[in-house]
N, C-alpha and C positions, 0 to 999 in steps of 0.2 A: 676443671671438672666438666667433663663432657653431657649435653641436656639426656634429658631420660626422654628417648622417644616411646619407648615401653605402652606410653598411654595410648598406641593406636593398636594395642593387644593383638587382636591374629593378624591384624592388616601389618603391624609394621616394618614386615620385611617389603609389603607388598608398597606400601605409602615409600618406602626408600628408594624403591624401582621409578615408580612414577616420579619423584622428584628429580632423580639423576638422567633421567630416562627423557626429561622434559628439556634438561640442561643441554641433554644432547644434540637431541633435536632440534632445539635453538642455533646451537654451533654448528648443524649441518646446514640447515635453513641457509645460515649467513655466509656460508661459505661456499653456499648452492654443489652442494656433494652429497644429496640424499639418496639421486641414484647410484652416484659409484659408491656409498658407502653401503646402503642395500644389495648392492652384488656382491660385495664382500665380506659381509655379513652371514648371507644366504649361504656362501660356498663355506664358510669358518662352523655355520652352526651345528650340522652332523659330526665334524670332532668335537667341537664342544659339549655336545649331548650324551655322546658316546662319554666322555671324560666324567660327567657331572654324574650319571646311571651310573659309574664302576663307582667313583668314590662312595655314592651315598651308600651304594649296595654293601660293599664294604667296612662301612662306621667309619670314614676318614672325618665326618663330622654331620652333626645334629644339628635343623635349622628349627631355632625354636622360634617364638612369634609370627609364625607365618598363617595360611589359611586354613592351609589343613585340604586346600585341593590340588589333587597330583593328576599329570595331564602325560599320560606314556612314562609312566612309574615315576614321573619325578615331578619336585611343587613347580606350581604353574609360576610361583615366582621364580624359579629355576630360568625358568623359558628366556622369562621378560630378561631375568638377570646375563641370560649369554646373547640378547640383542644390546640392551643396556652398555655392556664395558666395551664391545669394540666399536659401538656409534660412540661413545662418551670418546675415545680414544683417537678414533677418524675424525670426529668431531675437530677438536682439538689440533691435530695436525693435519687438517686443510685451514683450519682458521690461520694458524701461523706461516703454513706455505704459502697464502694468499695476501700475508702481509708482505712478504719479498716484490 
């Protein structure tokens, strides 16, 4: 049974960002790659943006628990969330290329 995060009501999309978000950051830290992973970020996030605006605009899906602030038509956890998965991901492998 997975916990009920639910209790951080319109935060806990946003509390889910921050925690993954912290993880990653950790991983780039340690694997001293915050700036190459912030250029990569930077050039990935206008397609991601673009991608994230057509689906909501469309109903591909509802994000419920969130804040309820939208920042250029989409929730500001949106934002956080298309910096989030490719630092979480660069994170991640520089950690492991730098164990070779």
């Amino acid at each position: 049974m997975l916990p009920n995060i639910g209790v951080f009501g319109r935060f806990t999309y946003f509390v889910t960002e921050v925690v993954f978000g912290s993880a990653a950051l950790g991983l780039l830290w340690r694997a001293d790659a915050l700036r190459s992973a912030a250029r990569t970020i930077a050039v990935l996030y206008p397609v991601a943006y673009a991608w994230d605006w057509y689906t909501l605009k469309v109903g591909v899906f509802d994000i419920k628990l969130r804040t309820g602030v939208d920042v250029l038509g989409i929730p500001i956890e949106e934002h956080i969330f298309m910096v989030v998965v490719p630092a979480f991901v660069l994170g991640i492998h520089e950690t492991l290329r730098n164990r070779d």
